[in-house]
C-alpha positions as CSV (number, residue, x, y, z in Angstrom):
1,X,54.5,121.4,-84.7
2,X,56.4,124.1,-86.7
3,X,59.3,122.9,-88.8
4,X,62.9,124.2,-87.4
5,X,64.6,126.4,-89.2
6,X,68.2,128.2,-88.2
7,X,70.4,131.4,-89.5
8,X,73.9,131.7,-89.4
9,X,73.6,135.4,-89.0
10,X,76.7,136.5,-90.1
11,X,78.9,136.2,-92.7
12,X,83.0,136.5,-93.0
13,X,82.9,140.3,-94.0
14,X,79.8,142.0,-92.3
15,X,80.7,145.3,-92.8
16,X,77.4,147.1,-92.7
17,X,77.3,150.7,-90.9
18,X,74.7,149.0,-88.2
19,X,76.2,147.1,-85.9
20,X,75.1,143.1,-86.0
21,X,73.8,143.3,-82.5
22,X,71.4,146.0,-83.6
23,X,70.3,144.6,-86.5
24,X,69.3,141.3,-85.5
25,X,67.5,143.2,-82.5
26,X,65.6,145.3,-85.2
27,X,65.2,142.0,-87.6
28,X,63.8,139.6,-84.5
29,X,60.3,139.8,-86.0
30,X,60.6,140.0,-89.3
31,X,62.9,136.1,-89.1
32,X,60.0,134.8,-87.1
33,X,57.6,136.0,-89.7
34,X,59.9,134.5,-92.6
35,X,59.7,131.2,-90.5
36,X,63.1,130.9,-88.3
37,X,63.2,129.2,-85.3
38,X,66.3,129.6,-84.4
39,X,69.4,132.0,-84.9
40,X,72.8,131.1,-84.7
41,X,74.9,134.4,-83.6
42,X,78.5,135.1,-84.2
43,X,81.6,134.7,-81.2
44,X,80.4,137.4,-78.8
45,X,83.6,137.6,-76.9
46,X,86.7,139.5,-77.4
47,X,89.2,138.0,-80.1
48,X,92.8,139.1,-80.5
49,X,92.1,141.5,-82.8
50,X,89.5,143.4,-80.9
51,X,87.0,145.4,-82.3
52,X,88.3,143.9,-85.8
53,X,87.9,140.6,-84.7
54,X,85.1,137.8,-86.5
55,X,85.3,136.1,-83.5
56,X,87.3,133.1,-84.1
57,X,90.7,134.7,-82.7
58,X,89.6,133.8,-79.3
59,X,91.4,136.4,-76.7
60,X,89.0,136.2,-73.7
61,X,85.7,134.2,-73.5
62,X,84.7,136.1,-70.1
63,X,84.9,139.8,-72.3
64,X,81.5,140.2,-74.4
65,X,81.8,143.8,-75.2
66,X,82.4,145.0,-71.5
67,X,86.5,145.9,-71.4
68,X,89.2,148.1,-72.8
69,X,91.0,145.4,-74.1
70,X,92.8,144.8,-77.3
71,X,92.7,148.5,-77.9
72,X,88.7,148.1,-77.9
73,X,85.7,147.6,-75.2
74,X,82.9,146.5,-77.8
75,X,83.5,143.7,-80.6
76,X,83.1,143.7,-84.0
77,X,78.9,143.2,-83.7
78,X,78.4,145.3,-80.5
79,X,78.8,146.2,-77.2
80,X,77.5,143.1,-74.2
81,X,74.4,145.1,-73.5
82,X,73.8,144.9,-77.3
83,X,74.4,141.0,-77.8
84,X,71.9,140.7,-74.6
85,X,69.3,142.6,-76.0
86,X,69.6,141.2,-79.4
87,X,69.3,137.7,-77.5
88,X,66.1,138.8,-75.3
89,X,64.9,140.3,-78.7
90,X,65.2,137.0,-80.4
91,X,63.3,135.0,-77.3
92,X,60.6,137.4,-77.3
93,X,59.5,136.6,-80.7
94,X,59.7,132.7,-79.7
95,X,63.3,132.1,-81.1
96,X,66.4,130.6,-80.0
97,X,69.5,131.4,-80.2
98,X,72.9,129.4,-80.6
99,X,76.2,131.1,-79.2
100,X,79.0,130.3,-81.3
101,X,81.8,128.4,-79.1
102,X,85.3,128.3,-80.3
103,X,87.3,125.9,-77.7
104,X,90.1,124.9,-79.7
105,X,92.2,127.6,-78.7
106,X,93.7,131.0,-77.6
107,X,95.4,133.5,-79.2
108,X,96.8,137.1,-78.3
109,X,98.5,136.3,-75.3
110,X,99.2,138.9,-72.6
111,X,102.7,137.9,-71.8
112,X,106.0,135.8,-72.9
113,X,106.9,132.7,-71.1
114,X,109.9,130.1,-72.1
115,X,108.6,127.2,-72.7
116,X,110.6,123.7,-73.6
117,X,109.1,122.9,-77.0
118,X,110.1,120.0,-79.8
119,X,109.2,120.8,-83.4
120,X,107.0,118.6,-85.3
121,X,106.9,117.2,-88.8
122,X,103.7,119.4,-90.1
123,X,102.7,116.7,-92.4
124,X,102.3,114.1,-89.1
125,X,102.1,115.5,-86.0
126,X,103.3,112.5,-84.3
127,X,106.9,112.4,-85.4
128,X,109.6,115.1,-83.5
129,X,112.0,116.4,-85.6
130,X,114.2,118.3,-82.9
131,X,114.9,117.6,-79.2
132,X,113.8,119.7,-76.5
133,X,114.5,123.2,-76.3
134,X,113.1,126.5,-75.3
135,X,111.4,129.2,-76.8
136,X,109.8,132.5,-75.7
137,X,105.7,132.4,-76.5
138,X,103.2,134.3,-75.6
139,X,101.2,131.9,-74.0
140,X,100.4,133.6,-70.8
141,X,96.9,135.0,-70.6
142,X,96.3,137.7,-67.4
143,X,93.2,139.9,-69.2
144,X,94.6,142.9,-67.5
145,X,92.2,145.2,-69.0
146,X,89.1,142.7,-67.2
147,X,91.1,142.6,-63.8
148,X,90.3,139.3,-62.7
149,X,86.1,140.1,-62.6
150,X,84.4,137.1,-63.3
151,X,87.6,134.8,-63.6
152,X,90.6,135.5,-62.0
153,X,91.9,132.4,-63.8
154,X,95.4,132.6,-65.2
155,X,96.2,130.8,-68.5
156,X,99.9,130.0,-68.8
157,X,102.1,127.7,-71.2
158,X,100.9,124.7,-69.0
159,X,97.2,124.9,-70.3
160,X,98.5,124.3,-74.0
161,X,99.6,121.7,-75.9
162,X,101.1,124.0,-78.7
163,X,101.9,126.9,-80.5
164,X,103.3,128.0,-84.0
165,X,105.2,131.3,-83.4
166,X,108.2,131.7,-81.4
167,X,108.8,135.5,-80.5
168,X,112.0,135.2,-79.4
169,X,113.5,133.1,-83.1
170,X,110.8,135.0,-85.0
171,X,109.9,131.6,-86.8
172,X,106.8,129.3,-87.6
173,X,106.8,126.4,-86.6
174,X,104.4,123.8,-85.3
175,X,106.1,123.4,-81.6
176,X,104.6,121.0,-79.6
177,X,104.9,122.2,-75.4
178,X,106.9,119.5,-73.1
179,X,104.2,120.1,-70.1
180,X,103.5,117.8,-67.4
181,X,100.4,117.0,-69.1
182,X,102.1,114.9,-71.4
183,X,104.6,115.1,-74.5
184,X,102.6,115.3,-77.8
185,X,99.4,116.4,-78.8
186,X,96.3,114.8,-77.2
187,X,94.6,112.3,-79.1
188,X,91.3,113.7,-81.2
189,X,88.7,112.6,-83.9
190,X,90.7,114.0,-86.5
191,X,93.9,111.7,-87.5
192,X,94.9,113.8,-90.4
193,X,98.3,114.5,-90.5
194,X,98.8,111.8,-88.2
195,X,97.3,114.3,-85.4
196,X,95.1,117.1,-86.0
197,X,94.8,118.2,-82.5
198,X,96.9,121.4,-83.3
199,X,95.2,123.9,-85.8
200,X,96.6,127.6,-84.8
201,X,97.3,130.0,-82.0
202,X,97.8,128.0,-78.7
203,X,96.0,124.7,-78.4
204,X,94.1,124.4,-75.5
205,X,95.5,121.1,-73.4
206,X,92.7,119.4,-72.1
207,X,94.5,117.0,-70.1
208,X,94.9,120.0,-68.0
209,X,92.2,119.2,-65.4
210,X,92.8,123.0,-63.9
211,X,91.5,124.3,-68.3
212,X,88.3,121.4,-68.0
213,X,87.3,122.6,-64.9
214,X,87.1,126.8,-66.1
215,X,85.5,126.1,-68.7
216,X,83.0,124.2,-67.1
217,X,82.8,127.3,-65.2
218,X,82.9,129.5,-68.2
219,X,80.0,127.6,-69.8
220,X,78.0,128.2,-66.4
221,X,78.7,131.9,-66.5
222,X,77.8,132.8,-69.9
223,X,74.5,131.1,-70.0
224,X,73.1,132.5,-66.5
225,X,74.5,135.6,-68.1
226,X,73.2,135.4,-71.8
227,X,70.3,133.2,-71.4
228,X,70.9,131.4,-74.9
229,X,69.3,128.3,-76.0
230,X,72.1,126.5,-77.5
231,X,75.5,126.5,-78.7
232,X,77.2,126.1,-82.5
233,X,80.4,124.0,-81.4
234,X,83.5,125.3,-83.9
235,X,86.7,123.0,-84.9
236,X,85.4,119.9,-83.3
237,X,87.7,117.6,-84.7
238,X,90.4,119.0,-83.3
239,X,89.1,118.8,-79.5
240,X,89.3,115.8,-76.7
241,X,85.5,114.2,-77.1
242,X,85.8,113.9,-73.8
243,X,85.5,117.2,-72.8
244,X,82.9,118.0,-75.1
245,X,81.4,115.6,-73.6
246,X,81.8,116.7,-70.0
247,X,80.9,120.0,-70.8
248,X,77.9,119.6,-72.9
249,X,76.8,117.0,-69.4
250,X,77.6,119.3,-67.1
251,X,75.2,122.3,-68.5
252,X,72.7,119.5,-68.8
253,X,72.7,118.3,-65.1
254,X,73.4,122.5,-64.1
255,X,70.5,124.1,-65.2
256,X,68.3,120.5,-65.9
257,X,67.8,121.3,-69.8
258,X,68.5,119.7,-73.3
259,X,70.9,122.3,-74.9
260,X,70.6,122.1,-78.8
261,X,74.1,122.0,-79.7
262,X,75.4,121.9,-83.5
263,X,79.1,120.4,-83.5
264,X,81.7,121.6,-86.9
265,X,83.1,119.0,-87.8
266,X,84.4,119.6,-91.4
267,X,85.0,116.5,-93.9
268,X,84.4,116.8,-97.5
269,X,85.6,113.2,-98.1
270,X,83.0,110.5,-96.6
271,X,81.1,109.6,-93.7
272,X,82.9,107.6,-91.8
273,X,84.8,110.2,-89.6
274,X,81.3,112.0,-88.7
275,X,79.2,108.4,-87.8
276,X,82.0,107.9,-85.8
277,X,82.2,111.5,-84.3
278,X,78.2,111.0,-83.1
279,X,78.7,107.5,-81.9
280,X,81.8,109.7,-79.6
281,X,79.3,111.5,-78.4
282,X,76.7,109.4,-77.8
283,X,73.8,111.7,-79.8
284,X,74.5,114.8,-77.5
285,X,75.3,116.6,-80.5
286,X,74.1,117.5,-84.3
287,X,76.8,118.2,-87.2
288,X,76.3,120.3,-89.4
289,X,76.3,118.4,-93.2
290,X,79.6,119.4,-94.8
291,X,79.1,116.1,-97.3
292,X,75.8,117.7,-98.8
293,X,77.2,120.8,-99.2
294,X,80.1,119.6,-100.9
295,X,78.3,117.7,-102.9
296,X,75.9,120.8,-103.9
297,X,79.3,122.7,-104.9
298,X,80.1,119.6,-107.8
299,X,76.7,119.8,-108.8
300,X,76.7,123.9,-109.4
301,X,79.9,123.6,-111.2
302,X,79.4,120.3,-113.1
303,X,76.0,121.5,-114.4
304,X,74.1,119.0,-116.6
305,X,77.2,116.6,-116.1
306,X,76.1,115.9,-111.9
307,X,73.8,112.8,-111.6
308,X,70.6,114.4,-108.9
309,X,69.9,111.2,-108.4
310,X,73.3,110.7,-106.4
311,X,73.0,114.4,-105.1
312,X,72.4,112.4,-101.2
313,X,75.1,109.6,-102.1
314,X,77.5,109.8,-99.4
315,X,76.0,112.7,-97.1
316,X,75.2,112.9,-93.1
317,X,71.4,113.3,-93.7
318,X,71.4,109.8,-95.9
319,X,72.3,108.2,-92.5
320,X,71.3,110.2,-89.5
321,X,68.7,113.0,-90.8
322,X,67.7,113.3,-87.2
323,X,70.8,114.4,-86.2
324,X,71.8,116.0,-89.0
325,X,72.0,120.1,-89.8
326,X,71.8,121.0,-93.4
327,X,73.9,124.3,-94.9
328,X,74.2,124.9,-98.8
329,X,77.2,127.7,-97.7
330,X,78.8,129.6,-94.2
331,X,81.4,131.4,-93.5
332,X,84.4,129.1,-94.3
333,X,83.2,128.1,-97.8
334,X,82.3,131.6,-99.0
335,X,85.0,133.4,-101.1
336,X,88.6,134.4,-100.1
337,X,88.2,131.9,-97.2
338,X,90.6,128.7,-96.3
339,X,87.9,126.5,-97.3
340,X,86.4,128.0,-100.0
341,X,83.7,126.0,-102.1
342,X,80.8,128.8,-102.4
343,X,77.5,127.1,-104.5
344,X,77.5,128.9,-107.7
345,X,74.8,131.5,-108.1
346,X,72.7,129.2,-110.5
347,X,72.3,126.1,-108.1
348,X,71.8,127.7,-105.0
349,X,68.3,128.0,-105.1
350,X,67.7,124.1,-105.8
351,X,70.3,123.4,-102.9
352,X,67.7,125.8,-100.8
353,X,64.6,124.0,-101.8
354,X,66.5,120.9,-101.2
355,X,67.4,121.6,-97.5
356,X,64.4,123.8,-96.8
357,X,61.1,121.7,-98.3
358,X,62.4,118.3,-97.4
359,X,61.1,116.3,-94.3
360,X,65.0,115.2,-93.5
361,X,67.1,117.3,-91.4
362,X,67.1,120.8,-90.3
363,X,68.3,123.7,-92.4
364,X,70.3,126.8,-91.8
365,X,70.2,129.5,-93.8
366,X,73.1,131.9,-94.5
367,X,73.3,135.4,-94.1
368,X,74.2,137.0,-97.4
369,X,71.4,134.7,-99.0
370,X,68.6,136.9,-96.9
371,X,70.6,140.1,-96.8
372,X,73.1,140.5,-99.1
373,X,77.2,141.2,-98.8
374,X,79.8,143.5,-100.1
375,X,83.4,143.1,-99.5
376,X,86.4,145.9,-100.4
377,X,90.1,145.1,-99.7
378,X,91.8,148.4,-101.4
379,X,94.5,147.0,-99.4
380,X,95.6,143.9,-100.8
381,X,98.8,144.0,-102.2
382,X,98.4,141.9,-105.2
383,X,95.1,143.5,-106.3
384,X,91.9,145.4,-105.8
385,X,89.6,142.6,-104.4
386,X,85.9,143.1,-104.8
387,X,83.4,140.5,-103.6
388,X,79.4,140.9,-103.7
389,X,77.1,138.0,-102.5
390,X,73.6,138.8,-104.0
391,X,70.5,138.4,-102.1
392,X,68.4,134.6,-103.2
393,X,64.8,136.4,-103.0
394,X,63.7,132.8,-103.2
395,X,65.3,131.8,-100.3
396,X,62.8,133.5,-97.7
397,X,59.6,132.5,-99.8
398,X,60.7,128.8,-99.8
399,X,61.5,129.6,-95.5
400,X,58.0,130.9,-95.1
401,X,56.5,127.6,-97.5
402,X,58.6,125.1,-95.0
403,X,57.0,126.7,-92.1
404,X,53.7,127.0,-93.8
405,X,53.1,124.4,-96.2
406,X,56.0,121.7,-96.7
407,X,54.1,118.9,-94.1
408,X,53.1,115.1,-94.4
409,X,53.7,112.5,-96.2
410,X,56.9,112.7,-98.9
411,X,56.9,110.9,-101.7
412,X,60.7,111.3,-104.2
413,X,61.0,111.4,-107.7
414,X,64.9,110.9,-107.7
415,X,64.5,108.7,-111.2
416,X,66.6,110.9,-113.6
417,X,70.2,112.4,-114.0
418,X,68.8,115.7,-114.5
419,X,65.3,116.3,-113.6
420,X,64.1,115.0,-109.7
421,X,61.7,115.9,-107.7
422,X,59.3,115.2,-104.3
423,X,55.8,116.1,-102.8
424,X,54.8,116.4,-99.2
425,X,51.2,115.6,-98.6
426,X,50.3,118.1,-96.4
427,X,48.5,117.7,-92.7
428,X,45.5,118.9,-90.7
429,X,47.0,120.8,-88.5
430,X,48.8,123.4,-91.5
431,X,46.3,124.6,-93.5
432,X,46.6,124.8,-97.1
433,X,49.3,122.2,-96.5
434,X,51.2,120.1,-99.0
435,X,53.7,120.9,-102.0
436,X,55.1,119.7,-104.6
437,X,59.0,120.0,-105.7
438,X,60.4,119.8,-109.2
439,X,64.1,120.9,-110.4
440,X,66.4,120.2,-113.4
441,X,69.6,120.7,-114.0
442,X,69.4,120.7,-117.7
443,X,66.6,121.5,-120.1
444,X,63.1,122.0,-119.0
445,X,61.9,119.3,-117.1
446,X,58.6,118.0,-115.7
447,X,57.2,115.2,-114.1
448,X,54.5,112.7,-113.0
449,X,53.8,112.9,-109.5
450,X,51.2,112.1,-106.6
451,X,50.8,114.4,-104.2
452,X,47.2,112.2,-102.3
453,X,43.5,112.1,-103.3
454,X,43.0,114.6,-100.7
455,X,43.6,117.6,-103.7
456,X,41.5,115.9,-106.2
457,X,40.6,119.0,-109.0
458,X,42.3,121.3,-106.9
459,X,44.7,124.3,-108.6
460,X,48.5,124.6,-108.0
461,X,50.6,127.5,-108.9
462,X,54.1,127.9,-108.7
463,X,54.9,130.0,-105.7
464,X,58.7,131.3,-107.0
465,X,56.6,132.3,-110.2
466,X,58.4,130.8,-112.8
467,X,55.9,129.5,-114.2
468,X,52.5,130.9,-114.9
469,X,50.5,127.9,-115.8
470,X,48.1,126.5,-113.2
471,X,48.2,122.6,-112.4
472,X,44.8,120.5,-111.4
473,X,45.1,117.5,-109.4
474,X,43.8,114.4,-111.3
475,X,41.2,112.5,-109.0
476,X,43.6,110.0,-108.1
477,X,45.7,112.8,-106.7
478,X,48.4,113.0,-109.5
479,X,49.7,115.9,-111.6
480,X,52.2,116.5,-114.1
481,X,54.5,119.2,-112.6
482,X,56.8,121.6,-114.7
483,X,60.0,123.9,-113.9
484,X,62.6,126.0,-116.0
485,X,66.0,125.0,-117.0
486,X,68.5,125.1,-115.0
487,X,65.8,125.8,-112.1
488,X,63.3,125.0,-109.7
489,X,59.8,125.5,-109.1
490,X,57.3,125.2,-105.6
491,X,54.1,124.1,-106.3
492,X,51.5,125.3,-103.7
493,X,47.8,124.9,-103.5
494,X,46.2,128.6,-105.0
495,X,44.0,129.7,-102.5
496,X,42.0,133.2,-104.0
């Protein structure tokens, strides 16, 4: 069985003159010959912002590209016919695709409403600090522009638990909506600031059995329309489980398939909050491996000074590899962005070979690693503000050696602060099977390691080409491997 491998394909500040849609249409073959299985695609419905929109703005989930609204028909990546043929383009080459599912909120309401609010204490979203009173929000959602096709379901103040503008006082605020549903915010996985159930825009209320029961609905519609594979779940922290839950059954029982289903749920901190979030959900979902990536972001910037052999200490794939999706950066870590912690330029090709040659987990790639990235703000008031992400060359020949080579047995080498490494022992059913892993952090290191009797005399070479010696297997299946400073090398069987 081929090893999985995902994309995030996308980045913060695509801005190429080809629409995404197209290009990932055009790509489809050349991922599945660099060894992806899977591709996670951007939000493909209409945000507030229109066709300026990343996605995450969420206007209406029922618009892919199909309506004049927000003073645009087709998104940011494309047009709906576009994201369709992109997906069929994907499937035809054998690979999935993951729609990226923001139900946390709403935001670019169509009309005001007065709503009785109370403020909140931002710091702990569980003390008031005002009585009730009203203010005017936009917080009723018609889609004028879609005209009740699809949906003719009407979103009004009743369907939120918050909001944090009022129109009519032109002031911020975090105002929590005094609904039927219930006074404060619902209870999530998230008790930072006392509450984390509100992040921004309007907070969907999922106590609001009228909400649960659309986007049930909603989740019906879009894959009979789309087709897709699987869904990348955003903000889960901040969401009822429950509903997660229901939904993710409901699709389940509905069309009688296992969804793969990646859940956000970003902690930087420790484990405990994500063991708990897939004991919530009982294993339906994978989470993506903020820990490890945070963890490769000390090591870039500590340099020699990070212990590798603590580079798994207190990570998701230490506990639950199985359930566990491996990143080394996406769209919220890269620069400019709220939770910016991008790899430095040096490490990131040891984090790759970390995520991508190891047995544990399953790895997704990032965009501007494969394809690049340029960002221009002439705009920005303070100053020019010029960001390039350079393409990793190294990170499609280590994708192609994971779905080639990196199979069997793995044996670690995590014995030193600066120099670790591992070997997979290759199987019958990959040919030429079987690699060997060494990276330091520091000088040049190298390192005794068995990779199995079955390469006895038989040549390694490095396949990033750092190094231009050839190894030969001792007849007890041992070598002594080499790599660069600061670097890595991939040691695969030479062949010609």
């Amino acid at each position: 069985m081929q090893n999985q491998t995902i994309i995030q394909y996308f980045h913060w500040y695509y801005n190429e003159e080809q629409n995404l849609w197209t290009k990932v249409t055009e790509e489809a073959a050349h991922l599945k010959e660099i060894g992806v299985t899977s591709v996670w695609l951007p939000p493909a419905y209409k945000g507030s912002t229109g066709g300026y929109s990343v996605g995450y703005d969420v206007y209406d989930l029922f618009d892919l590209g199909e309506f004049d609204q927000k003073e645009s028909v087709n998104t940011r990546y494309g047009s709906k016919e576009e994201y369709l043929n992109a997906i069929k383009a994907l499937q035809d080459q054998g690979i999935s695709v993951l729609a990226d599912v923001v139900f946390n909120h709403k935001a670019g309401g169509d009309e005001l409403e007065k709503i009785p609010v109370r403020t909140v204490n931002p710091d702990n979203r569980t003390e008031f600090t005002s009585d009730v009173f009203e203010i005017e929000a936009w917080t009723r959602f018609t889609f004028p522009g879609r005209a009740g096709k699809y949906s003719a379901f009407i979103w009004d103040h009743q369907c939120f638990s918050g909001v944090d503008w009022a129109e009519d006082l032109k002031e911020t605020a975090i105002y929590s909506i005094q609904n039927y549903v219930g006074e404060g915010f619902e209870k999530v996985p998230s008790t930072e600031l006392g509450n984390y159930d509100y992040l921004m825009f309007d907070d969907i209320d999922y106590r609001n059995r009228a909400v649960v029961e659309e986007l049930k609905y909603w989740g019906e519609w879009f894959v009979e329309t789309t087709h897709v594979d699987g869904f990348r779940l955003d903000a889960v922290k901040h969401i009822n489980p429950d509903f997660i839950k229901e939904w993710i059954d409901h699709l389940t029982q509905k069309f009688d398939r296992q969804f793969f289903i990646v859940a956000e749920d970003w902690n930087v901190e420790n484990t405990e909050s994500q063991e708990e979030y897939l004991r919530l959900m009982d294993g339906k979902t994978q989470i993506f491996d903020s820990l490890l990536h945070h963890n490769f972001f000390l090591a870039s910037k500590d340099g020699n000074g990070f212990d590798m052999r603590t580079i798994f200490d207190n990570t998701l794939i230490s506990i639950s590899p199985e359930l566990t999706v491996t990143f080394v950066d996406n769209h919220d870590s890269q620069p400019l962005q709220a939770l910016e912690s991008y790899v430095e330029f040096w490490f990131r090709p040891i984090a790759y070979a970390i995520i991508l040659l190891r047995e544990q987990g399953i790895p997704c790639l990032f965009f501007p690693d494969v394809y690049g990235g340029i960002y221009d703000d002439q705009n920005n008031e303070a100053e020019d503000v010029h960001v390039e992400l350079a393409i990793l060359p190294e990170v499609v020949t280590m994708s192609k050696i994971r779905s080639d080579l990196s199979y069997g047995e793995q044996r670690d080498y995590f014995d030193h602060e600066s120099c670790v490494g591992w070997t997979r022992g290759g199987d019958e059913e990959h040919e030429n099977s079987g690699i060997a892993v060494i990276l330091s952090t520091g000088e040049e290191g190298y390192k005794q390691m068995e990779i199995g009797t079955d390469f006895a005399g038989k040549t390694f070479i490095d396949a990033l080409r750092r190094r231009e010696q050839e190894i030969v297997i001792d007849e007890n299946g041992w070598a002594e491997f080499h790599c660069d400073a600061g670097n890595v090398s991939v040691w695969i069987l030479k062949t010609e």
